[in-house]
N, C-alpha and C positions, 0 to 999 in steps of 0.2 A: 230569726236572729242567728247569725254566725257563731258555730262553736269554735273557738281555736285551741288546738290543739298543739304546745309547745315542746319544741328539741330540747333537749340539756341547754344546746348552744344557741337557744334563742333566748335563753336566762344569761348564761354566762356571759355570750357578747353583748347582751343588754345593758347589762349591770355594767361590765368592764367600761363600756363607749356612751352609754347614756344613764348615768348613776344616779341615783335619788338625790343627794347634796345638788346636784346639777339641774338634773327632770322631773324634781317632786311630781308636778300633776300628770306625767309619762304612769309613772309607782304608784299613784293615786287610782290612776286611772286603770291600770293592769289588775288593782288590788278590785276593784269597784268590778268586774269582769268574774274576777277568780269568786267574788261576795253573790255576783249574780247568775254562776252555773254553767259562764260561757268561756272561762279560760278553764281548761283540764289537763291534765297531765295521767298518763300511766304509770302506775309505781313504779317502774323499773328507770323511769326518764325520772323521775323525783329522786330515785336512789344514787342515779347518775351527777346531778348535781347537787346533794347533799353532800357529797363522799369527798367533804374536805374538812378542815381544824373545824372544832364543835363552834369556836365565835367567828367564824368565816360569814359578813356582813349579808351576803345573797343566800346561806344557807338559816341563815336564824329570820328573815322573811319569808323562806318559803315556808320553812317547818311553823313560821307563827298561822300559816294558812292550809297545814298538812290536810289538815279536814275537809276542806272546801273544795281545794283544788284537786286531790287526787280521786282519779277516774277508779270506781268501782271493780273489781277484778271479778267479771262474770263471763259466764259459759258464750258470749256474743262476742267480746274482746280477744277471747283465747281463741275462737273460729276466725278471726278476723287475722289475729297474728299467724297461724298457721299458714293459712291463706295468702296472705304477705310474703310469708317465707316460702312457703312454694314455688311462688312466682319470680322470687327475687333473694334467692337464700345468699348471694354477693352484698346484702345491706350489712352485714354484721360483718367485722375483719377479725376473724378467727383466731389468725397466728398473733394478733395486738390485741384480741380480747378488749376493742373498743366497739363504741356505736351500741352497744345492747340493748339500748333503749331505744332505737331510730325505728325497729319494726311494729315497735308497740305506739308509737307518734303517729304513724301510720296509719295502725288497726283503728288506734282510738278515733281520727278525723273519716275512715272508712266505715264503722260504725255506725258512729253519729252526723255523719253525711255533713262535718266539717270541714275546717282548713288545717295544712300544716304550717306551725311558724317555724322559720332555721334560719341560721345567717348561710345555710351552704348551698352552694353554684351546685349547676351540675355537670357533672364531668361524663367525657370520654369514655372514659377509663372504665374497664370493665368488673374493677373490684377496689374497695370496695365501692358498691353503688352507694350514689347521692340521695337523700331522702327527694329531693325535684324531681330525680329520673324515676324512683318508685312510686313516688305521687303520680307523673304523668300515665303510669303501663296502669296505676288506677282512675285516672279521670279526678282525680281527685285535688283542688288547689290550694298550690305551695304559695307560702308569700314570707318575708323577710317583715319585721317590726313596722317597718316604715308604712308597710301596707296596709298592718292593722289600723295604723293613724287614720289613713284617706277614709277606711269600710268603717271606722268610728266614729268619722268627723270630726276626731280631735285636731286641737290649731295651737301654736305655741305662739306665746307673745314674750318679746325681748323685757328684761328689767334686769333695772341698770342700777 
């Protein structure tokens, strides 16, 4: 069974573009993942998207899941981050002190020989690097929400 391994921004854009009021069984089904050990997060990607107003509707669902969902902070994950950054120390954008969490999204699916979820492309561009382009330099597969659907077999039906 596939571990997925989530960006900040595969919460955020989730939430913003596919919201519970709208996708209950999308949230159901995310939450039914996170219950059974396969959606994980690095504390640092959790810190990431918590770090907004304390009744911010996607930050009071994750923290009602802090337990479950966040990845273990051991001496594997920190080798794995290292590691990442060695390779690719362009993931984090320094002089904007964003992305802090993207090399740990990484470690954590290089780890546990998962996938990465993110809504982000990959770019050209040499800085900062896209979590797709650091997935790739590790063999490691990226996919967008929509991917988790197809590897889940979830199906959405219209009501009206």
């Amino acid at each position: 069974m596939m571990l997925y391994s989530f960006d900040a921004d595969a919460f955020i854009t989730s939430w913003r573009y596919l919201p519970p009021h709208t996708f209950p069984d999308l949230w159901e089904g995310l939450s039914d993942l996170v219950d059974n050990g396969r959606l994980r997060v690095a504390l640092k990607v959790f810190e990431e998207v918590i770090h907004t107003r304390e009744d911010d509707p996607l930050r009071v669902w994750l923290t009602a899941r802090k337990d479950r969902v966040i990845y273990p902070f051991d001496e594997r994950i920190q080798q794995s981050v290292r590691t990442v950054m060695a390779a690719c120390p362009d993931i984090i954008d320094i002089d904007m002190c964003k992305h802090e969490g993207d090399p740990w999204a990484v470690a954590l699916a290089l780890t546990q020989k998962g996938c990465v979820v993110t809504f982000e492309e990959p770019s050209a561009r040499a800085k900062p690097l896209k979590i797709p382009n650091v997935c790739s330099q590790f063999d490691i597969p990226c996919h967008k929400i929509y991917e988790v659907f197809r590897l889940e077999g979830w199906r959405w039906e219209l009501h009206r």
